[in-house]
PDB file of the backbone (N, CA, C, O) and the ligand in Angstrom, with CONECT records:
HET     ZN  A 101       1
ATOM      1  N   UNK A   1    -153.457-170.840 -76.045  1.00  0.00           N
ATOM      2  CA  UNK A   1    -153.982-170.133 -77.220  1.00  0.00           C
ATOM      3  C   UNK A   1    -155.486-169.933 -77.113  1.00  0.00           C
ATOM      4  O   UNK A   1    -156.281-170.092 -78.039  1.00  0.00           O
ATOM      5  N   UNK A   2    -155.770-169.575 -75.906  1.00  0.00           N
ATOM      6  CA  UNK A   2    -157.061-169.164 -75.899  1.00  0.00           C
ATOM      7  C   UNK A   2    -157.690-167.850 -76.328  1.00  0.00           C
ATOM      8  O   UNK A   2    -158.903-167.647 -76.271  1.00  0.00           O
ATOM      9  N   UNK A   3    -156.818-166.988 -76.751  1.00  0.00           N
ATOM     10  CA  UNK A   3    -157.169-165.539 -76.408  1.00  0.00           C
ATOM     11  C   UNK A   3    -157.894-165.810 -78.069  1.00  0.00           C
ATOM     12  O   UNK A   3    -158.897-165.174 -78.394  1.00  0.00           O
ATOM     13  N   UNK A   4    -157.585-166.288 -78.521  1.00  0.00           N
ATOM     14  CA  UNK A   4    -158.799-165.973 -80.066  1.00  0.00           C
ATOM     15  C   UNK A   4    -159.997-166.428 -79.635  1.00  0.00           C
ATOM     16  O   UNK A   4    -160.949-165.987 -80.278  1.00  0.00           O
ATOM     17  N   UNK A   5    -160.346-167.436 -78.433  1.00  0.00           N
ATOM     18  CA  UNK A   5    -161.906-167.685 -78.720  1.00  0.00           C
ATOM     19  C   UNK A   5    -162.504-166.993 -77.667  1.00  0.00           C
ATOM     20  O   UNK A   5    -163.544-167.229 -77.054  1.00  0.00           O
ATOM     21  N   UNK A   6    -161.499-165.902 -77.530  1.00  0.00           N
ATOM     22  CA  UNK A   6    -162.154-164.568 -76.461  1.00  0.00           C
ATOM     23  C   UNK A   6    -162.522-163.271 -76.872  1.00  0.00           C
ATOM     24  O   UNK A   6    -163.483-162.593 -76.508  1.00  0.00           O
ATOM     25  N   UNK A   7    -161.530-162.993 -77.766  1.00  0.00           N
ATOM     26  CA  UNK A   7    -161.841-162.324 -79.102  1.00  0.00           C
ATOM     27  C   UNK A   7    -163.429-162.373 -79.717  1.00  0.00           C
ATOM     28  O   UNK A   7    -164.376-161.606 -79.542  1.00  0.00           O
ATOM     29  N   UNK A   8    -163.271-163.806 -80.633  1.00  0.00           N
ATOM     30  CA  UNK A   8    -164.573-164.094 -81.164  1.00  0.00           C
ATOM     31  C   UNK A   8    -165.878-164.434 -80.585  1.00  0.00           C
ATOM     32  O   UNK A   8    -166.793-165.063 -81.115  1.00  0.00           O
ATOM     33  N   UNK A   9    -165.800-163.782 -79.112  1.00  0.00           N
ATOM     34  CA  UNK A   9    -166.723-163.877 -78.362  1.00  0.00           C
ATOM     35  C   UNK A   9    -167.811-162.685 -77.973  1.00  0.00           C
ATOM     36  O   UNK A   9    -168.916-162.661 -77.431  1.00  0.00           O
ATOM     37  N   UNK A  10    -166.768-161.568 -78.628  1.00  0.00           N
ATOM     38  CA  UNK A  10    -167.033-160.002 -78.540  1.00  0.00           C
ATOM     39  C   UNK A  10    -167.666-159.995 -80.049  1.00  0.00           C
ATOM     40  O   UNK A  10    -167.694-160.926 -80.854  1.00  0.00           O
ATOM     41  N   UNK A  11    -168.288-158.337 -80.223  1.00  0.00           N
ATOM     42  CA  UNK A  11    -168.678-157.851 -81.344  1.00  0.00           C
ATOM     43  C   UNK A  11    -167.727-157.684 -82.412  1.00  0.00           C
ATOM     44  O   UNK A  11    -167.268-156.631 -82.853  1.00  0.00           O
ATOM     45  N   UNK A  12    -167.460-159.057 -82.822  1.00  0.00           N
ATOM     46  CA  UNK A  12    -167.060-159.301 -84.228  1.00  0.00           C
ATOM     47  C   UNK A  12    -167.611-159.374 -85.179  1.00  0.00           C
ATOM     48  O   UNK A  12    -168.582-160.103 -84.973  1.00  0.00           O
ATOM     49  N   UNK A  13    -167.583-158.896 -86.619  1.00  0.00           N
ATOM     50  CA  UNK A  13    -168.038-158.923 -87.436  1.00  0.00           C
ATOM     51  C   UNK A  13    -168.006-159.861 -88.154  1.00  0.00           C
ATOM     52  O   UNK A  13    -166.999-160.534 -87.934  1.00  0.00           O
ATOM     53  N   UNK A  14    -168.905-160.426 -89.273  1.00  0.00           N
ATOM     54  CA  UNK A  14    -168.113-161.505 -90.036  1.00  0.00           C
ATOM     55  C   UNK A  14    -167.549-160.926 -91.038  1.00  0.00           C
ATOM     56  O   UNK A  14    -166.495-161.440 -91.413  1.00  0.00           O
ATOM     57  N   UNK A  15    -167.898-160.071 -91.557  1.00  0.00           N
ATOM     58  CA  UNK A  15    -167.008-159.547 -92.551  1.00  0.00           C
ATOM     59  C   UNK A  15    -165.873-158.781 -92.275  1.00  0.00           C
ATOM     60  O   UNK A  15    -166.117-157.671 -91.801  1.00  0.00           O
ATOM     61  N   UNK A  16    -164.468-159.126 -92.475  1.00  0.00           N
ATOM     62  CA  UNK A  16    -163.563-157.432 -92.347  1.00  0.00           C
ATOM     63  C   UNK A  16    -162.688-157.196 -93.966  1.00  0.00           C
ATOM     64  O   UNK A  16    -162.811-157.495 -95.153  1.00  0.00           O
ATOM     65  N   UNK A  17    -161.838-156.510 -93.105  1.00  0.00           N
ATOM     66  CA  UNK A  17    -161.027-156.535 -94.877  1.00  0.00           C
ATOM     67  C   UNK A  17    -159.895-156.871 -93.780  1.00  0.00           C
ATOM     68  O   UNK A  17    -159.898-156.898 -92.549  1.00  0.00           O
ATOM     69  N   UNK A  18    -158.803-157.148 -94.902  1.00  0.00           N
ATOM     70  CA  UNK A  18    -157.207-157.486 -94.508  1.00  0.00           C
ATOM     71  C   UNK A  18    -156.443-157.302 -95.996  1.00  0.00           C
ATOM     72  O   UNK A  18    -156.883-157.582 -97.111  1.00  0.00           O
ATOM     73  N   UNK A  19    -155.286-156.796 -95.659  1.00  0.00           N
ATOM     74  CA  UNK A  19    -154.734-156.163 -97.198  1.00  0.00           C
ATOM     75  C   UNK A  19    -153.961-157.494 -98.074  1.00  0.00           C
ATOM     76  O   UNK A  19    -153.319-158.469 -97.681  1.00  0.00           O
ATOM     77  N   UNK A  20    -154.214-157.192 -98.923  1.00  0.00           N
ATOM     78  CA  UNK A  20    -154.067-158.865 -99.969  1.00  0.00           C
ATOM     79  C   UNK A  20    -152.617-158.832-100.210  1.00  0.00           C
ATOM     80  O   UNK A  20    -152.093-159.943-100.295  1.00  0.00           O
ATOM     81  N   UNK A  21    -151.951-157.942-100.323  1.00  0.00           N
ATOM     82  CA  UNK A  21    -150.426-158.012-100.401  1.00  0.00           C
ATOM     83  C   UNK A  21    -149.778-157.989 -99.009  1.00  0.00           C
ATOM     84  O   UNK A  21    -150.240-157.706 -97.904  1.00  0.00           O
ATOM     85  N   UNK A  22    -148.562-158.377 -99.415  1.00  0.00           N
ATOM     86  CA  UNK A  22    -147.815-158.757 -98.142  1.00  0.00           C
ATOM     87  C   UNK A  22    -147.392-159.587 -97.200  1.00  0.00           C
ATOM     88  O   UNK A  22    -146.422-159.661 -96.447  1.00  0.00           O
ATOM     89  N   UNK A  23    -148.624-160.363 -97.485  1.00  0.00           N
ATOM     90  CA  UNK A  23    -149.082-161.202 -96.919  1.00  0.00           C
ATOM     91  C   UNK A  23    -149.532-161.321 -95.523  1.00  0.00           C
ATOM     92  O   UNK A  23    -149.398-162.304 -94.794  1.00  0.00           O
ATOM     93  N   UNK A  24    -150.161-160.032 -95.207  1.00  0.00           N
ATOM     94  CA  UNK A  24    -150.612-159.453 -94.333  1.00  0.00           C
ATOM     95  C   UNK A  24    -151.542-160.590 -93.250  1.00  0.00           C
ATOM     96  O   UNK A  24    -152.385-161.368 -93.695  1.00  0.00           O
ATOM     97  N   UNK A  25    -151.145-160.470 -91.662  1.00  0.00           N
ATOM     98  CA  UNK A  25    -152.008-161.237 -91.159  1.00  0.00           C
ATOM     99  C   UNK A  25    -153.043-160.484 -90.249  1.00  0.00           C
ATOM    100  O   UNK A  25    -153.528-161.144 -89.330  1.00  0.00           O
ATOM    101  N   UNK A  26    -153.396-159.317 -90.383  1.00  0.00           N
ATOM    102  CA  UNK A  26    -154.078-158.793 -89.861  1.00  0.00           C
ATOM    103  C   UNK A  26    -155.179-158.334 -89.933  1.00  0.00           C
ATOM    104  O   UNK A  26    -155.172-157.517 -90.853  1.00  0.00           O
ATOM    105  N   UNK A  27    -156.513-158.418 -89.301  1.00  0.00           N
ATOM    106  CA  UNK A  27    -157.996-158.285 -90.129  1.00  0.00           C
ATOM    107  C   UNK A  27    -157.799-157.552 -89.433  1.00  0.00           C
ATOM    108  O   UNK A  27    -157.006-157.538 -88.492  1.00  0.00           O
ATOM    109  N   UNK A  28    -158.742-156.570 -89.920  1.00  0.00           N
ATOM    110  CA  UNK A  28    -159.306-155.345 -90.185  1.00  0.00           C
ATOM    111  C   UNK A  28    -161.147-155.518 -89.981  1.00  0.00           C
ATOM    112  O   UNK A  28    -161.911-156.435 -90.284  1.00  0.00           O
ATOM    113  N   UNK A  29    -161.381-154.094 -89.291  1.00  0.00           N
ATOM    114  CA  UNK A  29    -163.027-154.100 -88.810  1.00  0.00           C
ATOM    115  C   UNK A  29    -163.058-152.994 -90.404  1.00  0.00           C
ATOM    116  O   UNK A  29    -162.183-152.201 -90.753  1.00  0.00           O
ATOM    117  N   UNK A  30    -164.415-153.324 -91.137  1.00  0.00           N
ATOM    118  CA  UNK A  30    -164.423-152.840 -92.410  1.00  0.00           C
ATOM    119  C   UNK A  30    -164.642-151.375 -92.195  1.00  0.00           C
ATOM    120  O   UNK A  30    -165.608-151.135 -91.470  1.00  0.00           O
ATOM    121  N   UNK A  31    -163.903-150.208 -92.701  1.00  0.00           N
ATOM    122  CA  UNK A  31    -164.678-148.789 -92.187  1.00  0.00           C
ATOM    123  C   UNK A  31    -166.160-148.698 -92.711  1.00  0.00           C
ATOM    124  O   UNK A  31    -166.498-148.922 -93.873  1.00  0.00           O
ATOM    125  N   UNK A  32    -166.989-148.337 -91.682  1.00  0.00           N
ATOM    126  CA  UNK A  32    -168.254-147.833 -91.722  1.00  0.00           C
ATOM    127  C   UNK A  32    -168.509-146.995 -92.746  1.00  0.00           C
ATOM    128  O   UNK A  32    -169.518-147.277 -93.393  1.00  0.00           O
ATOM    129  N   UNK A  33    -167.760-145.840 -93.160  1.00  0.00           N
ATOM    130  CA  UNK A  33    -167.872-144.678 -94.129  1.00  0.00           C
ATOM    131  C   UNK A  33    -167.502-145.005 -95.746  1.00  0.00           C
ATOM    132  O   UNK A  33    -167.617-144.329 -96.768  1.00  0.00           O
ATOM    133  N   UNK A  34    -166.981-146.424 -95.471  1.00  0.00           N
ATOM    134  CA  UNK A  34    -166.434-146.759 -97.640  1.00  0.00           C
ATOM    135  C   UNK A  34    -167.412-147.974 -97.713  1.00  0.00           C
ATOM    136  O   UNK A  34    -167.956-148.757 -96.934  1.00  0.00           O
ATOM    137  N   UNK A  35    -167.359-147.746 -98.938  1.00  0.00           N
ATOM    138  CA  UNK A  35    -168.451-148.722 -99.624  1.00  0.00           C
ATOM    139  C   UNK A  35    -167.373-150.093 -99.909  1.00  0.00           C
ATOM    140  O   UNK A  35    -167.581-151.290 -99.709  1.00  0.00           O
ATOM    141  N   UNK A  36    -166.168-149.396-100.447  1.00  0.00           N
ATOM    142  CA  UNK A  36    -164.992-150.522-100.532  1.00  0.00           C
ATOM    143  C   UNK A  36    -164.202-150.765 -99.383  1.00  0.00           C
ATOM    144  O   UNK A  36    -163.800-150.046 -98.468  1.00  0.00           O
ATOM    145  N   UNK A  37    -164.031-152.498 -99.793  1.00  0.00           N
ATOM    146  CA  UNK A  37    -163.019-152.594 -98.318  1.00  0.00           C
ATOM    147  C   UNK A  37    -162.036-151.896 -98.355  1.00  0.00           C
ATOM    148  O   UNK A  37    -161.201-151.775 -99.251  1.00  0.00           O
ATOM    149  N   UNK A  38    -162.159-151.094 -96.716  1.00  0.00           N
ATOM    150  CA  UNK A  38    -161.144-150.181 -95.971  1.00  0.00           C
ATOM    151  C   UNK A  38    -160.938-150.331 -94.224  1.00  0.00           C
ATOM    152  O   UNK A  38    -161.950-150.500 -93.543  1.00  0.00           O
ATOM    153  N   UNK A  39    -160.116-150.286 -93.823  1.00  0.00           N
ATOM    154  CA  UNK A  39    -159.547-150.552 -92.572  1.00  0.00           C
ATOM    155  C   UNK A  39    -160.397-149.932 -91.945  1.00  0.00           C
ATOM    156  O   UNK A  39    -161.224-149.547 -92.771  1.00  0.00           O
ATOM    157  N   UNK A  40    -160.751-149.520 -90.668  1.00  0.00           N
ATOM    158  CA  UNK A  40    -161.540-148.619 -90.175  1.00  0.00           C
ATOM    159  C   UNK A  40    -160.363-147.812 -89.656  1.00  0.00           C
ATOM    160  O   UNK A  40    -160.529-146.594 -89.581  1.00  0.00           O
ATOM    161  N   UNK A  41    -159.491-148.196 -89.382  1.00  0.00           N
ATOM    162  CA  UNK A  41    -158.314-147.907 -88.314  1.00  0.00           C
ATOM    163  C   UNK A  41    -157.570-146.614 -89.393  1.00  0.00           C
ATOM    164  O   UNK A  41    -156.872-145.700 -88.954  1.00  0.00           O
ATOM    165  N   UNK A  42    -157.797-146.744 -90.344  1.00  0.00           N
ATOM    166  CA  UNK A  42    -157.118-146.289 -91.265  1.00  0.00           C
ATOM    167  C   UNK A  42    -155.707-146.582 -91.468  1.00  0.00           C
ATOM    168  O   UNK A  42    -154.919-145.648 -91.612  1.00  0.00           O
ATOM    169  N   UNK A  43    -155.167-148.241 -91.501  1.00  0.00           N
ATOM    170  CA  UNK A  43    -153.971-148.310 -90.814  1.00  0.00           C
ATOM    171  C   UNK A  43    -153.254-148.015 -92.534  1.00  0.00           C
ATOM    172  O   UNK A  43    -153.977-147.967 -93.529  1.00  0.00           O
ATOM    173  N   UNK A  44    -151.409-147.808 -92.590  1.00  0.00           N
ATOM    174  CA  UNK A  44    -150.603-147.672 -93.279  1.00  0.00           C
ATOM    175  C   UNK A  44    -151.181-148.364 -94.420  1.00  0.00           C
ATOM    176  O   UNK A  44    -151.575-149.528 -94.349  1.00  0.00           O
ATOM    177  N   UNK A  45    -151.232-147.658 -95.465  1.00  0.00           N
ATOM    178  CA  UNK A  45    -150.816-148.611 -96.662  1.00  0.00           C
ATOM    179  C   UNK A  45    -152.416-148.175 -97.044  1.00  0.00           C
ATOM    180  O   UNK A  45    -153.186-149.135 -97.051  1.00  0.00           O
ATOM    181  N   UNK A  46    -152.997-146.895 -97.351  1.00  0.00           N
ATOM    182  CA  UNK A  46    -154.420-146.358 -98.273  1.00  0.00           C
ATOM    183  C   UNK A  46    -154.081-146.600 -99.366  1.00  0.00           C
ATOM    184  O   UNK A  46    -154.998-146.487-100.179  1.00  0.00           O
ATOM    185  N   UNK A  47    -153.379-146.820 -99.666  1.00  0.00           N
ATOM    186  CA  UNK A  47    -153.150-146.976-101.284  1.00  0.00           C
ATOM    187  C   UNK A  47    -153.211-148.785-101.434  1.00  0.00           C
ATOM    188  O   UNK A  47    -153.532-149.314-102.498  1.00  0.00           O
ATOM    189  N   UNK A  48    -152.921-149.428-100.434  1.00  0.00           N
ATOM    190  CA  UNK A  48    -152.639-150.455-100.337  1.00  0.00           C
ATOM    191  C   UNK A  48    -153.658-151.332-101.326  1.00  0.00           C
ATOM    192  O   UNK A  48    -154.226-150.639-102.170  1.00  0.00           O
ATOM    193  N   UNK A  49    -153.982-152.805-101.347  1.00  0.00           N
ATOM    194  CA  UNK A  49    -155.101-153.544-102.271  1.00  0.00           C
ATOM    195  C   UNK A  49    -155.925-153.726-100.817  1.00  0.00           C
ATOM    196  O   UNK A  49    -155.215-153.964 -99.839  1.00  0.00           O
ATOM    197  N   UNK A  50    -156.864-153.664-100.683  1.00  0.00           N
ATOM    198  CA  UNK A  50    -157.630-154.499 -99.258  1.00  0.00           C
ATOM    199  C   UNK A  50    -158.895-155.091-100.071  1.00  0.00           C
ATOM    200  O   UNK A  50    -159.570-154.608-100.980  1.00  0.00           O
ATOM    201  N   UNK A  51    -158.954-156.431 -99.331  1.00  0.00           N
ATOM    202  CA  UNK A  51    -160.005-157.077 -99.995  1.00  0.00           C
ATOM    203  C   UNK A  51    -160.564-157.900 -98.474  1.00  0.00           C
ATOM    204  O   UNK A  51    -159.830-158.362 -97.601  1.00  0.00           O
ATOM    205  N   UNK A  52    -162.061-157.901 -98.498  1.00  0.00           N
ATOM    206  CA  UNK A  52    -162.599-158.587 -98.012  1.00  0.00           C
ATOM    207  C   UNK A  52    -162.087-159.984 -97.238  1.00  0.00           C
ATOM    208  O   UNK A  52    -161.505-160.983 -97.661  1.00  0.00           O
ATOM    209  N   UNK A  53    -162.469-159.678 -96.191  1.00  0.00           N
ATOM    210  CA  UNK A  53    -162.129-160.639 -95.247  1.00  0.00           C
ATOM    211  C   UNK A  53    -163.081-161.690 -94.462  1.00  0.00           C
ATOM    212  O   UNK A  53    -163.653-161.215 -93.481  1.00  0.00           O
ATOM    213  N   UNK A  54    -163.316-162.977 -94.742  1.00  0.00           N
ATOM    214  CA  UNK A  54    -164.155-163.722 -93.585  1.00  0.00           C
ATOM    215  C   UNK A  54    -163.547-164.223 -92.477  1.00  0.00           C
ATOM    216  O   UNK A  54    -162.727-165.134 -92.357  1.00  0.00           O
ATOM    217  N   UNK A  55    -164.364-163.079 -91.218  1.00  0.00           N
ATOM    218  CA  UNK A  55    -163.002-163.428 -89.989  1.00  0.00           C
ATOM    219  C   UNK A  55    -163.428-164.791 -89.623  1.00  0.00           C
ATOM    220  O   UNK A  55    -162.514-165.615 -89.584  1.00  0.00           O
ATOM    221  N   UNK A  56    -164.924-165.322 -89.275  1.00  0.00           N
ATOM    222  CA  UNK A  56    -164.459-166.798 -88.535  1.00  0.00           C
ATOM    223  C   UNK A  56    -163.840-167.457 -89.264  1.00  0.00           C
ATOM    224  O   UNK A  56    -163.093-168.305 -88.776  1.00  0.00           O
ATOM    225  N   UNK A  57    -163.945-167.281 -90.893  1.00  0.00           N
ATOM    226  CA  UNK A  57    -163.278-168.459 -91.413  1.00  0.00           C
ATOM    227  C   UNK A  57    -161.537-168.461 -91.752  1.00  0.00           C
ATOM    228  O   UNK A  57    -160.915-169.274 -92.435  1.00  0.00           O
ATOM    229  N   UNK A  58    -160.922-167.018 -90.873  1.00  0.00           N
ATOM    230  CA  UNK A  58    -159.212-166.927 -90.974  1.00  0.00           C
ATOM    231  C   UNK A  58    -158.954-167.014 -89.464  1.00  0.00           C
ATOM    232  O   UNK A  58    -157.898-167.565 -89.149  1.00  0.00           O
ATOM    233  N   UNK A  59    -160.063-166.379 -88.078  1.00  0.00           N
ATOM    234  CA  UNK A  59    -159.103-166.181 -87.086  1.00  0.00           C
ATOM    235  C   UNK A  59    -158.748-167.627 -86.511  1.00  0.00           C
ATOM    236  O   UNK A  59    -157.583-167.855 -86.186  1.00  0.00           O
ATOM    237  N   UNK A  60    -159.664-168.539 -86.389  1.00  0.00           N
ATOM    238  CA  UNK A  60    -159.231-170.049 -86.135  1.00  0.00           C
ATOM    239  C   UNK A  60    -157.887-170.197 -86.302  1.00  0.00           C
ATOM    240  O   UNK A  60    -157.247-171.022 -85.650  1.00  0.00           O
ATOM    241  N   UNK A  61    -157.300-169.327 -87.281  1.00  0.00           N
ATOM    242  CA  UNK A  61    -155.841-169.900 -88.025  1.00  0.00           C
ATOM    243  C   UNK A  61    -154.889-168.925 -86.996  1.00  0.00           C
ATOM    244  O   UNK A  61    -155.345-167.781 -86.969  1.00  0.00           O
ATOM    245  N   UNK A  62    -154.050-169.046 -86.405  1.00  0.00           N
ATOM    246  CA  UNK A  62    -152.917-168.824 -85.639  1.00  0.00           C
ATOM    247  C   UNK A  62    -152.263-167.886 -85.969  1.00  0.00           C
ATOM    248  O   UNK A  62    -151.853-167.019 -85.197  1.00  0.00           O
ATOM    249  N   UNK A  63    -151.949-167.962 -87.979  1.00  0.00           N
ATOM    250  CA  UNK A  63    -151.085-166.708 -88.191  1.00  0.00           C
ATOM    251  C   UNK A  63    -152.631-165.857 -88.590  1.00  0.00           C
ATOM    252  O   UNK A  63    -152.689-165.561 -89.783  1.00  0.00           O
ATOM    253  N   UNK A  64    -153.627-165.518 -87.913  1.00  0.00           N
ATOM    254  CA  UNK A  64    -154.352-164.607 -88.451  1.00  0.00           C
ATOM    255  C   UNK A  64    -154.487-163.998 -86.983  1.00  0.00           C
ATOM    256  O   UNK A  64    -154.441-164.794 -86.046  1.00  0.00           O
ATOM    257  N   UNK A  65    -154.674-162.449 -86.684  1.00  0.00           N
ATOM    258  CA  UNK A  65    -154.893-161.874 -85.664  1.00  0.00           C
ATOM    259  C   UNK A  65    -155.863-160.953 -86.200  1.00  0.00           C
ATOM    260  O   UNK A  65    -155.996-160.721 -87.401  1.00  0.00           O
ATOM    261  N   UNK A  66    -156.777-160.252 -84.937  1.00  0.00           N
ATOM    262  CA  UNK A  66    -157.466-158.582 -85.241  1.00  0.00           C
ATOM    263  C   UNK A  66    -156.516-157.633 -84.739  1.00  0.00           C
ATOM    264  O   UNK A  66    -155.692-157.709 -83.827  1.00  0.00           O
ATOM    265  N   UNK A  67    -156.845-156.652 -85.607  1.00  0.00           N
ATOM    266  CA  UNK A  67    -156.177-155.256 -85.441  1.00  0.00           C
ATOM    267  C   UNK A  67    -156.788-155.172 -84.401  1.00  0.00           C
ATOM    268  O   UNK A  67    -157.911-155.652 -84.248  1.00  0.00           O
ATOM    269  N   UNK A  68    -155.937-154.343 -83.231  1.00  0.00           N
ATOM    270  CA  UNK A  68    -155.963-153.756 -81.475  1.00  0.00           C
ATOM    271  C   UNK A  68    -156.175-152.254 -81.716  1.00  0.00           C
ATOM    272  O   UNK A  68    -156.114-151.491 -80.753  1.00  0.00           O
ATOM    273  N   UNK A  69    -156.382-151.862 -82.761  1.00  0.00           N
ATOM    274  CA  UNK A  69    -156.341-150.518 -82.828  1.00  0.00           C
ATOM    275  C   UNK A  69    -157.864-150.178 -82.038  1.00  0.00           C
ATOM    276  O   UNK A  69    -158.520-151.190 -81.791  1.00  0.00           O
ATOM    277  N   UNK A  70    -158.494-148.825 -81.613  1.00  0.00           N
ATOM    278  CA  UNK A  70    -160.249-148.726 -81.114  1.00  0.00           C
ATOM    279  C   UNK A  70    -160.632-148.666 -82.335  1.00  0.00           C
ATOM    280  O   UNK A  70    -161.591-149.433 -82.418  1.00  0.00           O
ATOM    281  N   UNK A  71    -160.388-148.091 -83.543  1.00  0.00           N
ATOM    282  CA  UNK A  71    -161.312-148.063 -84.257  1.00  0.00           C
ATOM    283  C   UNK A  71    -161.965-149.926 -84.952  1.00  0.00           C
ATOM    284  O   UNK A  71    -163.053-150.291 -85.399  1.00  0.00           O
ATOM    285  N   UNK A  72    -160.737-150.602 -84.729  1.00  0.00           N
ATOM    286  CA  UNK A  72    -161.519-151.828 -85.139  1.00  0.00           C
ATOM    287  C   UNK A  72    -161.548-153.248 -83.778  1.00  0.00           C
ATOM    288  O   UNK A  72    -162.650-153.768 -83.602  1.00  0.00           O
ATOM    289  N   UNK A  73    -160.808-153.574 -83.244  1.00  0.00           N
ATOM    290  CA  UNK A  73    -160.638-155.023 -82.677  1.00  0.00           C
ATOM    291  C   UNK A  73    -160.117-154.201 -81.192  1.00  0.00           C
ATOM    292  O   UNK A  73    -159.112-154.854 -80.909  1.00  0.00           O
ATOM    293  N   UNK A  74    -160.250-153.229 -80.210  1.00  0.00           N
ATOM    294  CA  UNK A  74    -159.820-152.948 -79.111  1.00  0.00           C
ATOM    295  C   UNK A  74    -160.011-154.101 -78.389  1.00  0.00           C
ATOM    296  O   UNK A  74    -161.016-154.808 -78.322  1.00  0.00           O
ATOM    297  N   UNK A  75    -158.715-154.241 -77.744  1.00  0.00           N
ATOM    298  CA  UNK A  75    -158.525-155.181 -76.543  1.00  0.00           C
ATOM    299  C   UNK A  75    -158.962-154.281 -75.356  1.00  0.00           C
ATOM    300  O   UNK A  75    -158.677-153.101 -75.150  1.00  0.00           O
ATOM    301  N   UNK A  76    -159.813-155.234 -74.545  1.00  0.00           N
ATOM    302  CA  UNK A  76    -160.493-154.416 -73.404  1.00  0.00           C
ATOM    303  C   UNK A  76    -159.632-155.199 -72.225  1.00  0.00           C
ATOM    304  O   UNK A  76    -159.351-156.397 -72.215  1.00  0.00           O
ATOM    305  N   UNK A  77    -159.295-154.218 -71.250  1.00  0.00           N
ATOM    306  CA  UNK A  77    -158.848-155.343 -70.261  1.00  0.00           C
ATOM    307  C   UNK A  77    -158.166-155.687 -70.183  1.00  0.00           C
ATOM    308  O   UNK A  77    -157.770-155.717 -69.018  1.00  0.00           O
ATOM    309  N   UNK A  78    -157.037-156.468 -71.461  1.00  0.00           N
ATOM    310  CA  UNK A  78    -156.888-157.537 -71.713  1.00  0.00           C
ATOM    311  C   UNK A  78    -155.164-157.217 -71.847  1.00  0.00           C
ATOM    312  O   UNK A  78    -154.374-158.120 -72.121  1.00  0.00           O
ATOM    313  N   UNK A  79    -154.720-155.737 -71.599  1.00  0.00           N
ATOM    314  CA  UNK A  79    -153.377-155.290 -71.528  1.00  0.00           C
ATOM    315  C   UNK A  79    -152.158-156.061 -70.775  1.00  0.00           C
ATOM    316  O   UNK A  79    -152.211-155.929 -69.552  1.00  0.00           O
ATOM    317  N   UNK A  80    -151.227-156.728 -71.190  1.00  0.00           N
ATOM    318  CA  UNK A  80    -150.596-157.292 -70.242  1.00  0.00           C
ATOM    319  C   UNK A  80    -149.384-156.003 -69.663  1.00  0.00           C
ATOM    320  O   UNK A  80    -148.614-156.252 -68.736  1.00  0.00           O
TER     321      UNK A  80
HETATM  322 ZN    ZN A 101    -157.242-151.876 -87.970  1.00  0.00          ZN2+
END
């Protein structure tokens, strides 16, 4: 379970959003263009609730991952 402290080794933000329903485990890089938390990725669910996210203090946690999408968390390389 190393690949998160390879992750958080890159240009991570501390802030992202991740959507509050669902129980969604996926952070989100905050879009650049909204003032409110929004995916950058623009992933499913605009209508969705998204609220603010502190990534060091969720990705430590196992069920928390970054979105792979480019607009927020691209895996470089790192394709198996
Ligand atoms: Zn995303």
């Amino acid at each position: 379970m190393s690949r998160a402290e390879q992750t958080s080794k890159r240009d991570t933000p501390t802030t992202g959003v991740r959507k509050s329903s669902q129980h969604s485990r996926c952070l989100h890089r905050q879009c650049p263009d909204s003032d409110e938390p929004m995916p950058a990725c623009g992933e499913s669910g605009r209508d969705a609730d998204w609220r603010e996210a502190h990534i060091p203090s969720l990705l430590p946690f196992a069920r928390f991952s970054l979105c792979t999408h480019d607009e927020c968390f691209p895996e470089k390389g790192g394709m198996d």
